[in-house]
C-alpha positions in Angstrom: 9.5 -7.0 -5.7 6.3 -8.8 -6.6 4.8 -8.9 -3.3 5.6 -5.4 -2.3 4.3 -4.1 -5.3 1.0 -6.0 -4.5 0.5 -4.9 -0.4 1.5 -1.6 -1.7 -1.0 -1.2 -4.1 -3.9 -3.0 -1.4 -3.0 -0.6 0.9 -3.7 1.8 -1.7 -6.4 0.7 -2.9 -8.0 -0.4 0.8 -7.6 3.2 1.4 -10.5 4.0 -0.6 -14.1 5.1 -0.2 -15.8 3.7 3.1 -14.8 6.8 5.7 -14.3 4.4 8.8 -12.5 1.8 6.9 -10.2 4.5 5.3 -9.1 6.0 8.2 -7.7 3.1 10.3 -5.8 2.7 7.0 -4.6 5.9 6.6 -3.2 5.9 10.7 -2.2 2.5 9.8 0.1 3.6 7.4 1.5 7.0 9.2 2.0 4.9 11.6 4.2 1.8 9.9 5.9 5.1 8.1 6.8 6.9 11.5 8.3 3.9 13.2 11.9 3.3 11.9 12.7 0.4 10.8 15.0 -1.9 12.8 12.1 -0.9 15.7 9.6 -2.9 13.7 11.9 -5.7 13.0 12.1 -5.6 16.9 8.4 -5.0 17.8 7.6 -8.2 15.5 9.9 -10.3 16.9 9.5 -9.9 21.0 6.1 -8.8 20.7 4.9 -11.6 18.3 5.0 -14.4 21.0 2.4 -12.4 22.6 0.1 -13.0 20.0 1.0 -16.6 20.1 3.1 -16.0 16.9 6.4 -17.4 17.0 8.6 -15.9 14.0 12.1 -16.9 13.3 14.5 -14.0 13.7 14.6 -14.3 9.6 10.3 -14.6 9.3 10.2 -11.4 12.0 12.7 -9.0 9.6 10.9 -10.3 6.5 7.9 -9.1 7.8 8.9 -5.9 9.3 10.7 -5.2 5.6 7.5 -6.3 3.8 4.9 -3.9 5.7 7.8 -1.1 6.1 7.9 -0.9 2.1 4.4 -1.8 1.6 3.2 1.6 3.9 5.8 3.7 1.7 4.3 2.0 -1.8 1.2 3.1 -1.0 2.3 6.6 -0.6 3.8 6.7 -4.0 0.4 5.5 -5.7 -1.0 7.8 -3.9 0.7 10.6 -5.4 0.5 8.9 -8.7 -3.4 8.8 -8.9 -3.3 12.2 -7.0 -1.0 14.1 -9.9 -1.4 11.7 -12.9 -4.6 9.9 -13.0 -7.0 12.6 -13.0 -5.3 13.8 -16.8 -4.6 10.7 -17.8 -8.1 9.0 -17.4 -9.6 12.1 -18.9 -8.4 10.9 -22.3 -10.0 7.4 -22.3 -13.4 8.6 -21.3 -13.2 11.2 -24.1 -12.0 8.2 -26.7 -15.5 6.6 -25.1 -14.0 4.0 -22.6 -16.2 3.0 -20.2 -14.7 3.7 -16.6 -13.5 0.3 -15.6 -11.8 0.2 -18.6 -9.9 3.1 -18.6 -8.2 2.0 -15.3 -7.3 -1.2 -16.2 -6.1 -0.2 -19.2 -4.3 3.2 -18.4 -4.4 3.6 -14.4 -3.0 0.6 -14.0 -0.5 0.9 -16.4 1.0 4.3 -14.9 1.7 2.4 -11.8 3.7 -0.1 -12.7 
């Protein structure tokens, strides 16, 4: 749970400011989110001794698994800093947080 929770929230939070950068994530993810599942498990295994990577049948569905739910995380911070965050970080800065402070205090608290 740990380790989705953590490329879900990179993903996220890769998905950020630099245009270029946050576009190939954004396709990255639509695209890991399109594909079902047991195709990924499949595209991992053949296609990974390709790319010289030889994954055991186990390593290649662990994978798959972990970027499947790692694109969907990111969706669902998404929509949590697109409906919550903008209120909730309102209140800090009004208190007199400094911004850095009022995410790590109270953005990152509303997505765990």
């Amino acid at each position: 749970m740990r380790s989705r929770w953590s490329s879900g929230s990179f993903l996220r939070l890769a998905s950020g400011r630099p245009p270029l950068f946050y576009r190939c994530v954004r396709e990255a993810v639509g695209f890991i989110r399109s594909m079902p599942l047991v195709l990924q498990i499949f595209f991992v295994f053949y296609a990974g001794p390709q790319f010289r990577i030889r994954p055991s049948p186990w390593a290649s569905g662990m994978i798959a698994i972990g970027l499947h739910y790692a694109a969907y995380l990111s969706e669902v911070y998404r929509g949590v800093l697109v409906s919550i965050i903008f209120l909730a970080l309102s209140l800090p800065t009004a208190a007199g947080l400094r911004r850095l402070e009022s995410w790590l205090r109270v953005g990152l608290g509303l997505m765990r």
